[in-house]
C-alpha positions as CSV (number, residue, x, y, z in Angstrom):
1,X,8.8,17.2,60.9
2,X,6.3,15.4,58.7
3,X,2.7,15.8,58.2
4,X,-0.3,13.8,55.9
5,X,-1.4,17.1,55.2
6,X,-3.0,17.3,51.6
7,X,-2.0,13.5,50.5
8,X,-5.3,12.7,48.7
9,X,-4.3,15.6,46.6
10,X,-0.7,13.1,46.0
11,X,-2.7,9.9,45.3
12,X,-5.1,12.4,42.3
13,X,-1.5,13.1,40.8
14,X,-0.7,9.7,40.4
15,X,-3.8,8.6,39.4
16,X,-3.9,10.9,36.3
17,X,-6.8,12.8,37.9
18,X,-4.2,16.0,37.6
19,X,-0.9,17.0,37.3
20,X,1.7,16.6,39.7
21,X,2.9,20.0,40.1
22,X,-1.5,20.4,40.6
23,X,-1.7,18.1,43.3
24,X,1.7,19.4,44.8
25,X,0.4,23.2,45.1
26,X,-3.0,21.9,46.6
27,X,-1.1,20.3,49.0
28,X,0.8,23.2,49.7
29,X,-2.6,25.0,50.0
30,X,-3.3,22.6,53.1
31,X,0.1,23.2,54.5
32,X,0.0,26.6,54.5
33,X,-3.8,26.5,55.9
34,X,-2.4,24.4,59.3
35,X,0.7,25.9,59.4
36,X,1.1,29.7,60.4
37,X,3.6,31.4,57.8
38,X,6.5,32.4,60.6
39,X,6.9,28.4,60.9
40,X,6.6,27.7,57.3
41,X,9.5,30.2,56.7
42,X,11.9,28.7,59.1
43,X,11.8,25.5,57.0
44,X,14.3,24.9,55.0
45,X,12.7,22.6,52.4
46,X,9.3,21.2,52.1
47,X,9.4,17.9,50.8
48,X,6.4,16.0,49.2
49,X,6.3,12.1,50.1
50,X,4.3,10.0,48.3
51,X,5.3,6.7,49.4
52,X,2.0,5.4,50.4
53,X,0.2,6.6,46.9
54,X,3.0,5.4,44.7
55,X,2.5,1.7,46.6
56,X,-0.9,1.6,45.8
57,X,-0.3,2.6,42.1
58,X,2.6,-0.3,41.6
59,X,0.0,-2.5,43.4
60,X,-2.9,-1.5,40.7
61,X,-0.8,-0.9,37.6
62,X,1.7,-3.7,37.9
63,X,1.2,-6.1,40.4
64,X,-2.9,-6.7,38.9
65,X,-1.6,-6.6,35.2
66,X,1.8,-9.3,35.8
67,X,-1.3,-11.3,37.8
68,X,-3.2,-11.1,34.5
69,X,-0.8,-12.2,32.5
70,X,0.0,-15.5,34.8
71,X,-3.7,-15.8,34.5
72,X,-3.8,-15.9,31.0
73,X,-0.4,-17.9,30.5
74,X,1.1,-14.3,28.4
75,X,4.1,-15.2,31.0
76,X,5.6,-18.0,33.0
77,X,8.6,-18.7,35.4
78,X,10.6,-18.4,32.5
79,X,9.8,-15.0,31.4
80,X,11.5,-11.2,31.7
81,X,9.0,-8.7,32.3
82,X,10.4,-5.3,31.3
83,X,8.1,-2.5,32.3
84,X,8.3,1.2,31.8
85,X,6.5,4.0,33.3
86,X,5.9,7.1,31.1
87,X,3.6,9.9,32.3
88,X,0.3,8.8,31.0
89,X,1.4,5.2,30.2
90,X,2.5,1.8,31.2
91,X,4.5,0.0,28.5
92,X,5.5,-3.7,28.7
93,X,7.8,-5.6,26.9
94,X,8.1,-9.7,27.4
95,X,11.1,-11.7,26.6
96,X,10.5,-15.1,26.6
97,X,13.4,-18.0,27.7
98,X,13.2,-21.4,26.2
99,X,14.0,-24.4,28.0
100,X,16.4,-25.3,25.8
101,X,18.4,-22.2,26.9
102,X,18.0,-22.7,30.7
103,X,19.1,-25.7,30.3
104,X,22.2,-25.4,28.1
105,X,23.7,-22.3,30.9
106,X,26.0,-24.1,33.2
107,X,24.6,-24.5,36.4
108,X,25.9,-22.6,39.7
109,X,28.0,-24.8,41.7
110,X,29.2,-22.2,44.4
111,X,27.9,-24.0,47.8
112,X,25.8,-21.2,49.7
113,X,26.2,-20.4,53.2
């Protein structure tokens, strides 16, 4: 059984507007206003998806920033972007690949089927 109950409570948690475990028990709130508590007690575990608000966060966070740095040529084909996601932070960490490099690695001659 799944349900969108409470998930603009979700997408606040991710967006720093409050803490998970916050959003998590106002969703639970919601669940337990639909939901009589006979049913709710024959679950056996309530699980909180948040694929949808986690999408949209990569999309902002990530996805806009890697486009900025195209943008402002911070990165190129060439580049590794390492990125970590702390609680309150993104952290990025570039490593750069000189063409002299790429071209002194011996070149894949497997044929591909």
């Amino acid at each position: 059984m799944t349900s969108n109950l409470g998930a603009e409570h979700l997408l606040s948690g991710l967006m720093d507007k409050c803490s998970m475990q916050v959003a998590r028990d106002r969703v639970m709130q919601e669940v337990r206003k639909h939901f009589r508590p006979e049913l709710l007690n024959r679950l056996d575990e309530i699980v909180v998806y948040g694929a949808r608000p986690i999408r949209r966060w990569l999309e902002k966070k990530v996805v806009t920033e890697l486009s900025r740095m195209l943008i402002r040529e911070e990165i190129d084909e060439n580049s590794t972007v390492y990125i970590d996601a702390g609680r309150r932070e993104v952290t990025w960490h570039i490593e750069w690949r000189r063409m002299v490099d790429l071209l002194m690695q011996p070149q894949d001659r497997r044929l591909k089927y």
